[in-house]
PDB file of N, H, CA, C and O in Angstrom:
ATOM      1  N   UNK A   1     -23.327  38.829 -17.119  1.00  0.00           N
ATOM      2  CA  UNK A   1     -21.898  38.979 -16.932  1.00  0.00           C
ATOM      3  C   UNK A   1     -21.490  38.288 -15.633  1.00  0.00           C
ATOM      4  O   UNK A   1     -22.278  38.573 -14.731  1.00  0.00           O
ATOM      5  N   UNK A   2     -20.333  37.324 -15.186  1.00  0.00           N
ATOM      6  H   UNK A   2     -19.693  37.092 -15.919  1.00  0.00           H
ATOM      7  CA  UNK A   2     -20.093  36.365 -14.600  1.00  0.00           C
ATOM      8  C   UNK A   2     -18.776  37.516 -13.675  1.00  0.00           C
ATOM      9  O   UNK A   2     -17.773  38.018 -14.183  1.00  0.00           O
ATOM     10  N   UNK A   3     -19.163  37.617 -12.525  1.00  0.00           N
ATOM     11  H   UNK A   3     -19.977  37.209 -12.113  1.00  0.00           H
ATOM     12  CA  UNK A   3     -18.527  38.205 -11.753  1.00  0.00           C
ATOM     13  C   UNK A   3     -17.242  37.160 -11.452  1.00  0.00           C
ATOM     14  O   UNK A   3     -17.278  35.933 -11.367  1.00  0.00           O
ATOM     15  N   UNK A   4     -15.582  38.474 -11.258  1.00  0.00           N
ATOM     16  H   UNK A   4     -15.552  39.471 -11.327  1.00  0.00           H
ATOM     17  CA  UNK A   4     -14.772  37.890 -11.009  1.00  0.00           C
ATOM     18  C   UNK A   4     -14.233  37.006  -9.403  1.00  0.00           C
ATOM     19  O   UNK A   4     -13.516  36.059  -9.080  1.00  0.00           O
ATOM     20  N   UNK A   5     -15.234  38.180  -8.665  1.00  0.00           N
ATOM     21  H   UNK A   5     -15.816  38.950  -8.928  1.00  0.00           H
ATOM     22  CA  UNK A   5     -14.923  37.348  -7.610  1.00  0.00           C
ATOM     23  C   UNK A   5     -15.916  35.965  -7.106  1.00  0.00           C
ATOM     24  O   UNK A   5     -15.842  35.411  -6.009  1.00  0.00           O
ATOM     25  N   UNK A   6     -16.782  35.627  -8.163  1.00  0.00           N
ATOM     26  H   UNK A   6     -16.843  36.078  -9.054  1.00  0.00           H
ATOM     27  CA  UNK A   6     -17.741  34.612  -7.680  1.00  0.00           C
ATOM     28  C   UNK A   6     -17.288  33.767  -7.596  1.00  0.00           C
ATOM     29  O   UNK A   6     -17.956  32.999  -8.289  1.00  0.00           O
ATOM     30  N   UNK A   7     -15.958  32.887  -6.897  1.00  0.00           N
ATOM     31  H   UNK A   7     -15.416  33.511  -6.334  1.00  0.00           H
ATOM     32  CA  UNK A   7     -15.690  31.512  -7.191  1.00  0.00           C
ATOM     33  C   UNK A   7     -16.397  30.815  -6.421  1.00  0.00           C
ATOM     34  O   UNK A   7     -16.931  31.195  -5.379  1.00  0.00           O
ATOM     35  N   UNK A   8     -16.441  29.464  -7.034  1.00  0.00           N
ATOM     36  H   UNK A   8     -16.008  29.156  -7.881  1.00  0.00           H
ATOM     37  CA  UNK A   8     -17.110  28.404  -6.126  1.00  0.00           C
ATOM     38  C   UNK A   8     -16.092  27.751  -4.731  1.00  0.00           C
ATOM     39  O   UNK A   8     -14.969  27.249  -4.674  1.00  0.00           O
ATOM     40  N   UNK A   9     -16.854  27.980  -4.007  1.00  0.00           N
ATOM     41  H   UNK A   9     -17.766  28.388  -4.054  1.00  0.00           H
ATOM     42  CA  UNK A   9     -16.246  28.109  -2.416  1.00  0.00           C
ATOM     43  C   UNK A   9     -15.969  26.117  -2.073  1.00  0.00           C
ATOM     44  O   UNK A   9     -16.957  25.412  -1.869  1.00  0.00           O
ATOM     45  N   UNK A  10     -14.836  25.637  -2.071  1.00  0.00           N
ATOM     46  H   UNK A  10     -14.033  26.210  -2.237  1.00  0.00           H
ATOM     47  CA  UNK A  10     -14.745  24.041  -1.790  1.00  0.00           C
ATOM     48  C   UNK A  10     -14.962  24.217  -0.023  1.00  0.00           C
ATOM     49  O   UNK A  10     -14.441  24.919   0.843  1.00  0.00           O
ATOM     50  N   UNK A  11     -16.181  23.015  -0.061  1.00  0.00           N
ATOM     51  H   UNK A  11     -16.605  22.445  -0.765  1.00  0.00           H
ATOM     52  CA  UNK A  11     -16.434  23.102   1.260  1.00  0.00           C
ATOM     53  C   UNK A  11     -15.947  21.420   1.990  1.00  0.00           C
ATOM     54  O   UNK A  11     -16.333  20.900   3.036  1.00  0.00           O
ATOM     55  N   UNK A  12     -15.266  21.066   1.260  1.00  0.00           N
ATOM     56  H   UNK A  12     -14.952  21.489   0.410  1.00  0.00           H
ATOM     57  CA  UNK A  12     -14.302  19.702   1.704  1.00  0.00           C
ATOM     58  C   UNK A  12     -14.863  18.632   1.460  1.00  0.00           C
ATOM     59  O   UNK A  12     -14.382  17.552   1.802  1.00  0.00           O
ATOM     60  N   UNK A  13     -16.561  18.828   0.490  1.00  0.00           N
ATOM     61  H   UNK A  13     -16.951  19.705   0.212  1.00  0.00           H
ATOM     62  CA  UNK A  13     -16.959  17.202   1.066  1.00  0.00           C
ATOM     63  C   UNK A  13     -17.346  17.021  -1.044  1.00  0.00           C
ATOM     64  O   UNK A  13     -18.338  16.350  -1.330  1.00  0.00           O
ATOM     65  N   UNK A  14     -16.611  17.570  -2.095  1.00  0.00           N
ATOM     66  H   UNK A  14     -15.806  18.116  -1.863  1.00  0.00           H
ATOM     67  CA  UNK A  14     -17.133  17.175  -3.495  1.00  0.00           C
ATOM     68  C   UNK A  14     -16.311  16.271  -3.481  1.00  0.00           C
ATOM     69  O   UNK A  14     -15.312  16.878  -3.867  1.00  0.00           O
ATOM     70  N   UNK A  15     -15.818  14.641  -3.217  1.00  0.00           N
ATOM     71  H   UNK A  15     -16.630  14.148  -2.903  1.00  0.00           H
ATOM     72  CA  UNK A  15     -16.005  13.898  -3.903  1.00  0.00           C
ATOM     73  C   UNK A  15     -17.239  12.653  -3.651  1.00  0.00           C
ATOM     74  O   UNK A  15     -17.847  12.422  -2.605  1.00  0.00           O
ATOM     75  N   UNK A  16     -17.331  12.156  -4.609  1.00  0.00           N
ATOM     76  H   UNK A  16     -16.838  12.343  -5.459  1.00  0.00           H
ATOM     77  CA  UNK A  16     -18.865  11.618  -3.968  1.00  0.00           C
ATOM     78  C   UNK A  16     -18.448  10.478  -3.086  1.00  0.00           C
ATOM     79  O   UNK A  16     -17.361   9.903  -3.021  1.00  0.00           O
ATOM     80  N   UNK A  17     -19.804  10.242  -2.277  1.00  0.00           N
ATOM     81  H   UNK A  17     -20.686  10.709  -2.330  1.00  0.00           H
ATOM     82  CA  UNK A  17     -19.854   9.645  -0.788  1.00  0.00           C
ATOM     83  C   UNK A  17     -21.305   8.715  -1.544  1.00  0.00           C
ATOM     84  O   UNK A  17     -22.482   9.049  -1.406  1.00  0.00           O
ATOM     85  N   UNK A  18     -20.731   7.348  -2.444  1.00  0.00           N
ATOM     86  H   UNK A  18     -19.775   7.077  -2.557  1.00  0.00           H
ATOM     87  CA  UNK A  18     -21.544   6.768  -2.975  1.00  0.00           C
ATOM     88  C   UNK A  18     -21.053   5.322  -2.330  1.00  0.00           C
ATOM     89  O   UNK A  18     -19.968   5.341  -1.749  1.00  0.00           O
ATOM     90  N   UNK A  19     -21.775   4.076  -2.394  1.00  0.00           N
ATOM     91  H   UNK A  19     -22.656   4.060  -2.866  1.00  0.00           H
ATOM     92  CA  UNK A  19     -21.291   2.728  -2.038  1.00  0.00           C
ATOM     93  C   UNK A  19     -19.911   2.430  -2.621  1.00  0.00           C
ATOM     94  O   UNK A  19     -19.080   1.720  -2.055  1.00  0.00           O
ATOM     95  N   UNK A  20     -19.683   3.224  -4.179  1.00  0.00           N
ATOM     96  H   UNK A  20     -20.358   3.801  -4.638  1.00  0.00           H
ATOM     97  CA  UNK A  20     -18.398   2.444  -4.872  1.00  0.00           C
ATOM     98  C   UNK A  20     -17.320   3.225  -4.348  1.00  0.00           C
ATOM     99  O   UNK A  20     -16.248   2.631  -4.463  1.00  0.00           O
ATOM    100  N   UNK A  21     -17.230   4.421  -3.779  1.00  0.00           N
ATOM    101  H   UNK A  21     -18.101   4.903  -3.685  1.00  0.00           H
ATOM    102  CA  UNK A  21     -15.859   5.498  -2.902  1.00  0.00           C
ATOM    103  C   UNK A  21     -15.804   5.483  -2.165  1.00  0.00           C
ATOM    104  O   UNK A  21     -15.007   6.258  -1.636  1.00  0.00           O
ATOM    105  N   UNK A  22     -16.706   4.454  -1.239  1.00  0.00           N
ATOM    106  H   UNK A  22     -17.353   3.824  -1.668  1.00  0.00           H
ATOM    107  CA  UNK A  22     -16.012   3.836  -0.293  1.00  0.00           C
ATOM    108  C   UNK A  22     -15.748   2.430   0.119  1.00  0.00           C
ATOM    109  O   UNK A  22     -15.252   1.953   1.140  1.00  0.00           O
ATOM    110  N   UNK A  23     -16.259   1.869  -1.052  1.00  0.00           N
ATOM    111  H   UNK A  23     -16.662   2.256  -1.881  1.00  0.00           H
ATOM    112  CA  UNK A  23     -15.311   0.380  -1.291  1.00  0.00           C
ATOM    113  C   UNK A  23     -14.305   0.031  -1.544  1.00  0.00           C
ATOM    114  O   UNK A  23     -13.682  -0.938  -1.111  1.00  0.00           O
ATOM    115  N   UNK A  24     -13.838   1.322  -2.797  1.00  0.00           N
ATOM    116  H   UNK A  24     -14.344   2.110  -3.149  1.00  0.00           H
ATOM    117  CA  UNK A  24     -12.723   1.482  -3.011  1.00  0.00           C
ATOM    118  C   UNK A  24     -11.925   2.568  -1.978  1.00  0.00           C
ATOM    119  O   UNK A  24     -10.776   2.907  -2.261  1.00  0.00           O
ATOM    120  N   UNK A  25     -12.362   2.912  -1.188  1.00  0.00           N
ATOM    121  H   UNK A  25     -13.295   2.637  -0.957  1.00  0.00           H
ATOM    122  CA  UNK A  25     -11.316   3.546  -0.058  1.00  0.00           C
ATOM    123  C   UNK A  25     -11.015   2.560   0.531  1.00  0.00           C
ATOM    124  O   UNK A  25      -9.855   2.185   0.363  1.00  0.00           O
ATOM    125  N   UNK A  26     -11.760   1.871   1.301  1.00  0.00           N
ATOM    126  H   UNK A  26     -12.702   2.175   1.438  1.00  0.00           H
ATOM    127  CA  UNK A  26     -11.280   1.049   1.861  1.00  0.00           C
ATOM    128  C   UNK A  26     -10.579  -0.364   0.997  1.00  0.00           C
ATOM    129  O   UNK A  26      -9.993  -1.111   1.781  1.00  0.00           O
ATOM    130  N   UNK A  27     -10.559  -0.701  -0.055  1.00  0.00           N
ATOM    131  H   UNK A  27     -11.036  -0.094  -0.691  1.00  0.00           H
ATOM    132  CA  UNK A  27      -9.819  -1.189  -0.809  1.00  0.00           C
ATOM    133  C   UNK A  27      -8.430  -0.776  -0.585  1.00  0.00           C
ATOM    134  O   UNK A  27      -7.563  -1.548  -0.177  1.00  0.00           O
ATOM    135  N   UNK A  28      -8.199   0.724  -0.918  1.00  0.00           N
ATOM    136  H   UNK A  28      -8.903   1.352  -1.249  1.00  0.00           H
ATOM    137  CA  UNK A  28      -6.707   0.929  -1.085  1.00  0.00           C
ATOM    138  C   UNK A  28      -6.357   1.311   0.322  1.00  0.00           C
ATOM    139  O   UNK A  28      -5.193   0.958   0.508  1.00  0.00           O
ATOM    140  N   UNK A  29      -6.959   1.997   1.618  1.00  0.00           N
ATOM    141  H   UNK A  29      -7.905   2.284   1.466  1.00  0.00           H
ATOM    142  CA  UNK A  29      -6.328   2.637   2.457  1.00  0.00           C
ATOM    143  C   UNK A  29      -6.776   1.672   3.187  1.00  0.00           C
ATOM    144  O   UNK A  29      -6.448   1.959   4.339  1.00  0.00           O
ATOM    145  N   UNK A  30      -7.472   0.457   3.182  1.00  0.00           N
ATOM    146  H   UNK A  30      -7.739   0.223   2.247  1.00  0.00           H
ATOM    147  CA  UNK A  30      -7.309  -0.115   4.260  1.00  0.00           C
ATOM    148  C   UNK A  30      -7.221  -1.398   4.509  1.00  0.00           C
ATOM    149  O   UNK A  30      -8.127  -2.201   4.733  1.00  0.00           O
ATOM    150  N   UNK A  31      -5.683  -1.609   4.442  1.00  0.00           N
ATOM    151  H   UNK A  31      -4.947  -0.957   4.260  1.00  0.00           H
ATOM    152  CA  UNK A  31      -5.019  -2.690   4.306  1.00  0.00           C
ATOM    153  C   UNK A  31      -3.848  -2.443   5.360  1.00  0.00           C
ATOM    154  O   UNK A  31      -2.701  -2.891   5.343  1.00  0.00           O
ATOM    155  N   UNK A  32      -4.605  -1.416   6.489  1.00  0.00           N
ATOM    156  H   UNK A  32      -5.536  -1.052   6.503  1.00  0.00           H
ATOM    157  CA  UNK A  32      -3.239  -1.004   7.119  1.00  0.00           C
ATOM    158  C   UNK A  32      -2.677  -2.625   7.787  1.00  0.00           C
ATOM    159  O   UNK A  32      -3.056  -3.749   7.461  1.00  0.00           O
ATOM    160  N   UNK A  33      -1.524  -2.162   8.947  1.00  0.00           N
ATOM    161  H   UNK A  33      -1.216  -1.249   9.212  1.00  0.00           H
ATOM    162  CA  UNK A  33      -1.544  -3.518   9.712  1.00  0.00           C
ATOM    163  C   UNK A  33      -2.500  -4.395  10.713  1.00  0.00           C
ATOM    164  O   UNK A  33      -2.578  -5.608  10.906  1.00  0.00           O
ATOM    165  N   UNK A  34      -3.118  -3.395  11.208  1.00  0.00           N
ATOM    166  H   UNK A  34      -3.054  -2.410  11.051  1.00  0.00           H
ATOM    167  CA  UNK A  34      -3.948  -3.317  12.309  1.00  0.00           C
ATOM    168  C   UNK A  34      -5.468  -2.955  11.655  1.00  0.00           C
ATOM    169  O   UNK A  34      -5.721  -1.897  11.077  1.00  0.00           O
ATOM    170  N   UNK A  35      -6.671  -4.353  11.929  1.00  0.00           N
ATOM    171  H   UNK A  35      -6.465  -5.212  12.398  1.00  0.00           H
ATOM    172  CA  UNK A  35      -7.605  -3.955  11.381  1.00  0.00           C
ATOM    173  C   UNK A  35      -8.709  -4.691  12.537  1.00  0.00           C
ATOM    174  O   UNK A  35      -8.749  -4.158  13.646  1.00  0.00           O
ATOM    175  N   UNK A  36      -9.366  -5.587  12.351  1.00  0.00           N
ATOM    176  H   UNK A  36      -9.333  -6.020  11.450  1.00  0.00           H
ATOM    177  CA  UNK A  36     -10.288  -6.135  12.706  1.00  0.00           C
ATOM    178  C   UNK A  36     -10.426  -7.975  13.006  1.00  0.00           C
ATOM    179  O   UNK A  36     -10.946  -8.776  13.782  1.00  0.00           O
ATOM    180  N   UNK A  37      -9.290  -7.892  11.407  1.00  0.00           N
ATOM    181  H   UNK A  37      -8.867  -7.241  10.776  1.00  0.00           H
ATOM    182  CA  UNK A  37      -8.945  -9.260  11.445  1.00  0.00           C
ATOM    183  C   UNK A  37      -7.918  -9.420  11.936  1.00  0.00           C
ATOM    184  O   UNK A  37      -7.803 -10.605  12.246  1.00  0.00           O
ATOM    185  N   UNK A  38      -6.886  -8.725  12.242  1.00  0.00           N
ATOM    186  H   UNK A  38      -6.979  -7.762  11.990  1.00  0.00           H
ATOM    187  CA  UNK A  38      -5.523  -8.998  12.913  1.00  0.00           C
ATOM    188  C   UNK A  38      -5.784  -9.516  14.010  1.00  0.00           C
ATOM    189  O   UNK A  38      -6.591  -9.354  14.926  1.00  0.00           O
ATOM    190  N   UNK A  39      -4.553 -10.488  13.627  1.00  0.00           N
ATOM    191  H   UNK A  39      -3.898 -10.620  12.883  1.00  0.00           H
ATOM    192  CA  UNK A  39      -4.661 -11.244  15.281  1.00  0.00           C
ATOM    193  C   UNK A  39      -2.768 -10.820  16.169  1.00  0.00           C
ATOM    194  O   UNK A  39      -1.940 -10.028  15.718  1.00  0.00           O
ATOM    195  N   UNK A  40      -2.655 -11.539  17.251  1.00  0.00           N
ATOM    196  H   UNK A  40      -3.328 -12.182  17.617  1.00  0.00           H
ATOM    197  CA  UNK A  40      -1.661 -11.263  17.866  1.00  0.00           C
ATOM    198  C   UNK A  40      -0.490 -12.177  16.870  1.00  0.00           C
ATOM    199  O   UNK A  40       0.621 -11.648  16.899  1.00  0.00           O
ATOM    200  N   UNK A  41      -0.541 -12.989  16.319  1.00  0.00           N
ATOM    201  H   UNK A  41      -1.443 -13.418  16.295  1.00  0.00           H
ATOM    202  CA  UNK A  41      -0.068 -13.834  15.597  1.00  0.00           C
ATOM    203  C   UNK A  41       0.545 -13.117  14.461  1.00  0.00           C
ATOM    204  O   UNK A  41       1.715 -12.930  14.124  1.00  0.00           O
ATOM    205  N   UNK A  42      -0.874 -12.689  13.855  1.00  0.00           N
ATOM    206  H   UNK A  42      -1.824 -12.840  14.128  1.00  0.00           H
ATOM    207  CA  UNK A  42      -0.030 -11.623  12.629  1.00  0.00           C
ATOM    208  C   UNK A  42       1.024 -10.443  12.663  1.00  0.00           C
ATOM    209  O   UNK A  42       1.944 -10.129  11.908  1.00  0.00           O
ATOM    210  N   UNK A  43       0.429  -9.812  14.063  1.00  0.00           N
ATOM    211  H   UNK A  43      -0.318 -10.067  14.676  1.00  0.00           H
ATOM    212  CA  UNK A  43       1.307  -8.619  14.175  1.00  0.00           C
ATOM    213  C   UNK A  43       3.004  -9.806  14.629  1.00  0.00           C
ATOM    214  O   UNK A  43       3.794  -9.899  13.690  1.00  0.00           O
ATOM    215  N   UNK A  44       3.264 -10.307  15.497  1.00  0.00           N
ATOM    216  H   UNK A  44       2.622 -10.232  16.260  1.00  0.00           H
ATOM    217  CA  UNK A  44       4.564 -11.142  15.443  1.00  0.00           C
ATOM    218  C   UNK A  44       5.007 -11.611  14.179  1.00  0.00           C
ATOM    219  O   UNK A  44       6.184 -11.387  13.894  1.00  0.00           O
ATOM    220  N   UNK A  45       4.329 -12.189  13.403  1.00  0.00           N
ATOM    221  H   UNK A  45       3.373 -12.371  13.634  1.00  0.00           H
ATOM    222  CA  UNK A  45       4.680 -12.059  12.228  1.00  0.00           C
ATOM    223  C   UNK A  45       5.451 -10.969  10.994  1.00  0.00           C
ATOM    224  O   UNK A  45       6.360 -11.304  10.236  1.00  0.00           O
ATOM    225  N   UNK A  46       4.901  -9.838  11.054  1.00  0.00           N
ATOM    226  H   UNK A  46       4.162  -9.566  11.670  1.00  0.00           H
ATOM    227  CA  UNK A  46       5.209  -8.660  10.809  1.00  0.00           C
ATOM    228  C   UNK A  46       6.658  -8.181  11.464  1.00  0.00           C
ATOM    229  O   UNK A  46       7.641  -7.922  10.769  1.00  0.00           O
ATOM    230  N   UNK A  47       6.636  -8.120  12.629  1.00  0.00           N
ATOM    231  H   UNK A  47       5.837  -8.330  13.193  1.00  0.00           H
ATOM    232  CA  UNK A  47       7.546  -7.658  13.455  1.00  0.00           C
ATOM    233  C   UNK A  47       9.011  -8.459  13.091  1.00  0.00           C
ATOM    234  O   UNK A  47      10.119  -7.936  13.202  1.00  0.00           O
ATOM    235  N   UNK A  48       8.786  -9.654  12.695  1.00  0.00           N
ATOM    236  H   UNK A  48       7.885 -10.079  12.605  1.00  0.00           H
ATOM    237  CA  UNK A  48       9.598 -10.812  12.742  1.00  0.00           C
ATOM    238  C   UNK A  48      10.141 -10.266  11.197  1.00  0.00           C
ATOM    239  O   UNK A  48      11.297  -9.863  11.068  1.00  0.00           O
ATOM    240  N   UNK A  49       9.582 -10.285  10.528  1.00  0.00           N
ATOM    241  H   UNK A  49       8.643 -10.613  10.632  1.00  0.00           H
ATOM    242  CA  UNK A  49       9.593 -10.053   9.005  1.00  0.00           C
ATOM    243  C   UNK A  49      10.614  -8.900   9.085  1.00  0.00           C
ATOM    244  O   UNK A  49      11.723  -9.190   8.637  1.00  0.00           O
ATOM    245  N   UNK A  50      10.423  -7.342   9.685  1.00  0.00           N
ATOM    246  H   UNK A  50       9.522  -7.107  10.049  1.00  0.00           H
ATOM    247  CA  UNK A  50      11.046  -6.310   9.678  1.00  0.00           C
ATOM    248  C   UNK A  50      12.293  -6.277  10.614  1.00  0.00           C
ATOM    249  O   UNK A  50      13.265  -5.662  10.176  1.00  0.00           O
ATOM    250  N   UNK A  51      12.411  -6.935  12.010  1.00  0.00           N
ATOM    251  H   UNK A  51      11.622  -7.434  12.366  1.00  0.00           H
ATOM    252  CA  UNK A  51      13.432  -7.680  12.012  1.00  0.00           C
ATOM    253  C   UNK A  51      14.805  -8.298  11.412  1.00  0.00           C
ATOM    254  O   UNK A  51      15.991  -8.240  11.734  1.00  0.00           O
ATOM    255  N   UNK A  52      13.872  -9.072  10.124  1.00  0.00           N
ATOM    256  H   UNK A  52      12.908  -9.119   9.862  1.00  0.00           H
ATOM    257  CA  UNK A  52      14.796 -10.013   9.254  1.00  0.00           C
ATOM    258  C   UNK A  52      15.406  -8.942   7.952  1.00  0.00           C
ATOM    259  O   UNK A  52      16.459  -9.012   7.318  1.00  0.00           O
ATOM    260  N   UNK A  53      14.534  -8.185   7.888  1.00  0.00           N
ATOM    261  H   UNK A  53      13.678  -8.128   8.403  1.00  0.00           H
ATOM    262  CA  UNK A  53      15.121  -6.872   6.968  1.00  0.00           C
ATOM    263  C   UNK A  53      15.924  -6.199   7.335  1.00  0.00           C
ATOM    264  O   UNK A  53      16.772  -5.739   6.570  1.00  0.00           O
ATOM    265  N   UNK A  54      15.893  -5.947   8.605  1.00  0.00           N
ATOM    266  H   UNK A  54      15.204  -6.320   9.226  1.00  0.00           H
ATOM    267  CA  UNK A  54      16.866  -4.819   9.237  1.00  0.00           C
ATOM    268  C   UNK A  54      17.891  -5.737   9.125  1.00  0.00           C
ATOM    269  O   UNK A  54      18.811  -5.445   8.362  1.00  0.00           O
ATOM    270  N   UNK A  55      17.943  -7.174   9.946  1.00  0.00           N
ATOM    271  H   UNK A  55      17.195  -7.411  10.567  1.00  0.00           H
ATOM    272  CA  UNK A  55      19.604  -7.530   9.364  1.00  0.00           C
ATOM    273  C   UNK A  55      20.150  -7.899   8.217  1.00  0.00           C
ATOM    274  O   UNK A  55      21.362  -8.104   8.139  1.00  0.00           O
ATOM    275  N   UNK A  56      19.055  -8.078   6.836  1.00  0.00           N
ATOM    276  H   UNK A  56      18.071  -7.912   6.899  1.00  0.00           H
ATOM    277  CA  UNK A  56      19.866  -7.906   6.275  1.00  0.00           C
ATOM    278  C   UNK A  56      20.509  -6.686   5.331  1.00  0.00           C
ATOM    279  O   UNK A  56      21.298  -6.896   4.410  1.00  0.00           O
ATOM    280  N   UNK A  57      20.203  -5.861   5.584  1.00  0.00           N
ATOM    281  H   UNK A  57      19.562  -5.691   6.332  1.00  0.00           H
ATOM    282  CA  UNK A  57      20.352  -4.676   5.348  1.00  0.00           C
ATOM    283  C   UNK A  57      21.646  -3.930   5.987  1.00  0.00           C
ATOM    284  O   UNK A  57      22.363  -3.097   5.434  1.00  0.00           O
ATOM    285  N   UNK A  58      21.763  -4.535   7.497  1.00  0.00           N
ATOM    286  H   UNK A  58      21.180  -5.213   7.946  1.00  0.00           H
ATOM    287  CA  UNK A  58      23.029  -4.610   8.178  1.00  0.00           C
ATOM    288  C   UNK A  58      24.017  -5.165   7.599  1.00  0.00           C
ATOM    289  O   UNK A  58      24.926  -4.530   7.063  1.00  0.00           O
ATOM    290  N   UNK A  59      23.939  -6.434   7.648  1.00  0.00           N
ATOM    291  H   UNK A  59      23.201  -6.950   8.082  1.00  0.00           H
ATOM    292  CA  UNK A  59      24.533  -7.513   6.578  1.00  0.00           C
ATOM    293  C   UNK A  59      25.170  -6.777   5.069  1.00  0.00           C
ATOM    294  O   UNK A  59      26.341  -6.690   4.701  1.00  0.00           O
ATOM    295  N   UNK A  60      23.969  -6.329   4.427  1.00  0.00           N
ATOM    296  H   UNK A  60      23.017  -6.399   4.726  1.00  0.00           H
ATOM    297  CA  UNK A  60      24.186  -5.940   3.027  1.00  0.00           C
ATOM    298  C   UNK A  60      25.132  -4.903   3.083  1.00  0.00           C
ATOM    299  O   UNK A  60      26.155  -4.942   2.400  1.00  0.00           O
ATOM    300  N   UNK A  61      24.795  -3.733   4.048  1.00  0.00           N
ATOM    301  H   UNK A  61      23.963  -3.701   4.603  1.00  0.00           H
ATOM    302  CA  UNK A  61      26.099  -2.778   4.504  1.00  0.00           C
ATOM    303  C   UNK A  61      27.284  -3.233   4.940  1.00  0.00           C
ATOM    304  O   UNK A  61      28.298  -2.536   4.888  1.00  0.00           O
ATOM    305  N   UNK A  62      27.260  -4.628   5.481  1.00  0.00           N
ATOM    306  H   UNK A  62      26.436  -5.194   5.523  1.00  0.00           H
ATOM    307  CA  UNK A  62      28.569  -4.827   5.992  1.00  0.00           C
ATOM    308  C   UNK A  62      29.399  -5.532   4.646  1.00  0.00           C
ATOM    309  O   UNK A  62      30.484  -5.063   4.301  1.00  0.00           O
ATOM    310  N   UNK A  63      28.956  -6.371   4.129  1.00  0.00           N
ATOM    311  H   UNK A  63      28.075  -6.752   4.409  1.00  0.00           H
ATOM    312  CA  UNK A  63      29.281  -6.587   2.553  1.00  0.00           C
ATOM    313  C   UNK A  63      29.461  -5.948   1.760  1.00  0.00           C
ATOM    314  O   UNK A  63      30.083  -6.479   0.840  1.00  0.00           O
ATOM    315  N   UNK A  64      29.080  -4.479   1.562  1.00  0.00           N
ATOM    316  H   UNK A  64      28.575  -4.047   2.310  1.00  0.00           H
ATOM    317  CA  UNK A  64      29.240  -3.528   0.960  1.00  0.00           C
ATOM    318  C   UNK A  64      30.894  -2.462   1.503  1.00  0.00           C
ATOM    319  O   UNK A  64      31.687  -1.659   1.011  1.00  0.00           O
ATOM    320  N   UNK A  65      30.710  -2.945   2.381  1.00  0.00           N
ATOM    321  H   UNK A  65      30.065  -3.597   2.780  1.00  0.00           H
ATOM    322  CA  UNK A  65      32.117  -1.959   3.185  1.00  0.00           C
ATOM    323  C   UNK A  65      33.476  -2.966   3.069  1.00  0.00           C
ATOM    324  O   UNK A  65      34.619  -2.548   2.886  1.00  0.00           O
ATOM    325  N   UNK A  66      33.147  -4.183   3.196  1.00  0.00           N
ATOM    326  H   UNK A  66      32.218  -4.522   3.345  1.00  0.00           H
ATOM    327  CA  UNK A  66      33.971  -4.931   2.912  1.00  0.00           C
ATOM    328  C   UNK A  66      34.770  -5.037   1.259  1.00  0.00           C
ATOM    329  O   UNK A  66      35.989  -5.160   1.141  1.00  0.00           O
ATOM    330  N   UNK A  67      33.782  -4.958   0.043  1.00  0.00           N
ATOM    331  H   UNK A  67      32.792  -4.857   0.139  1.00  0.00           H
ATOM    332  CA  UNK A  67      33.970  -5.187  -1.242  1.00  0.00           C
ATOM    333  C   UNK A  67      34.875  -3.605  -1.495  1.00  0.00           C
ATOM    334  O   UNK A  67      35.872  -3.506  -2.210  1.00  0.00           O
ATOM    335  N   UNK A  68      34.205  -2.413  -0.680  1.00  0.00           N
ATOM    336  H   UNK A  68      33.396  -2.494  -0.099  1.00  0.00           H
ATOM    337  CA  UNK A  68      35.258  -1.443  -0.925  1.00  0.00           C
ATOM    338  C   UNK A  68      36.622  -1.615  -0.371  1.00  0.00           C
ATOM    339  O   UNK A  68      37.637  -1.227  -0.950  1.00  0.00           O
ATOM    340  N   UNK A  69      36.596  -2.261   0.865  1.00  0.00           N
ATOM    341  H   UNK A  69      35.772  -2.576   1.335  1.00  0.00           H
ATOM    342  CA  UNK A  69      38.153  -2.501   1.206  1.00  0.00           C
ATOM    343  C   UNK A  69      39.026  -3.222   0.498  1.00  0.00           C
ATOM    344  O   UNK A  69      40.246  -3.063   0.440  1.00  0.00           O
ATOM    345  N   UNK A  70      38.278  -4.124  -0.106  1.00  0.00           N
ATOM    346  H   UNK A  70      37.287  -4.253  -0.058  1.00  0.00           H
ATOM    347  CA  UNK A  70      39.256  -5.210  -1.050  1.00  0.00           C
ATOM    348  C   UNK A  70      39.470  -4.434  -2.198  1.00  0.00           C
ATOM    349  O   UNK A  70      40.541  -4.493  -2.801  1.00  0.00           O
ATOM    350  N   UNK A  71      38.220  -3.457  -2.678  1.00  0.00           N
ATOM    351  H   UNK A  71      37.350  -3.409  -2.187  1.00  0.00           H
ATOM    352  CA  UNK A  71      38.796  -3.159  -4.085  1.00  0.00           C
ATOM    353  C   UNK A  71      39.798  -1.917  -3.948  1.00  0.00           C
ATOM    354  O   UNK A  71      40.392  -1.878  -5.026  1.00  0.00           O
ATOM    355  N   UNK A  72      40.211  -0.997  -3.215  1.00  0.00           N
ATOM    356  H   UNK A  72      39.729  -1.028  -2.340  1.00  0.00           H
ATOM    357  CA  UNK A  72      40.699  -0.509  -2.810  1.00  0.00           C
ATOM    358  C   UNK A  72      42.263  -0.741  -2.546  1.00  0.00           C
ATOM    359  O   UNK A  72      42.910   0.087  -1.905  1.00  0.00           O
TER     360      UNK A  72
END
C-alpha cells in the first residue's frame, strides 16, 4: 500500500545535465548581448540600432497624433 504522504521530494537538479542540455541551453539562452565574442563595435552597434527605434517610434507617435487632428 503506497503511502499518501510519500511524495517524491524535487531537489532542483531532474532535468538532465547531459552534453545535448547544455548545447541546447546555450543555444537558446545564450545569445545574450554580451558574450565572449562581443566586441566594443558590436555593442555601438546595438545601441545605435535602439536609438534608431526609439525615434522612430517618437516619430510614429507624432504621426499618429497628427492623423487624429486632421481626422477630427
Amino acid at each position: 500500500m503506497i503511502e499518501k504522504n510519500k511524495r517524491f521530494k524535487y531537489d532542483g537538479r531532474s532535468r538532465p545535465s547531459d552534453d545535448l542540455y547544455r548545447e541546447n541551453f546555450n543555444r537558446i539562452f545564450g545569445k545574450g548581448i554580451i558574450n565572449t565574442e562581443t566586441t566594443l563595435g558590436d555593442l555601438k552597434e546595438v545601441l545605435q540600432e535602439q536609438d534608431e527605434l526609439k525615434e522612430s517610434y517618437k516619430q510614429s507617435l507624432q504621426n499618429k497624433k497628427e492623423r487624429q487632428k486632421n481626422e477630427s
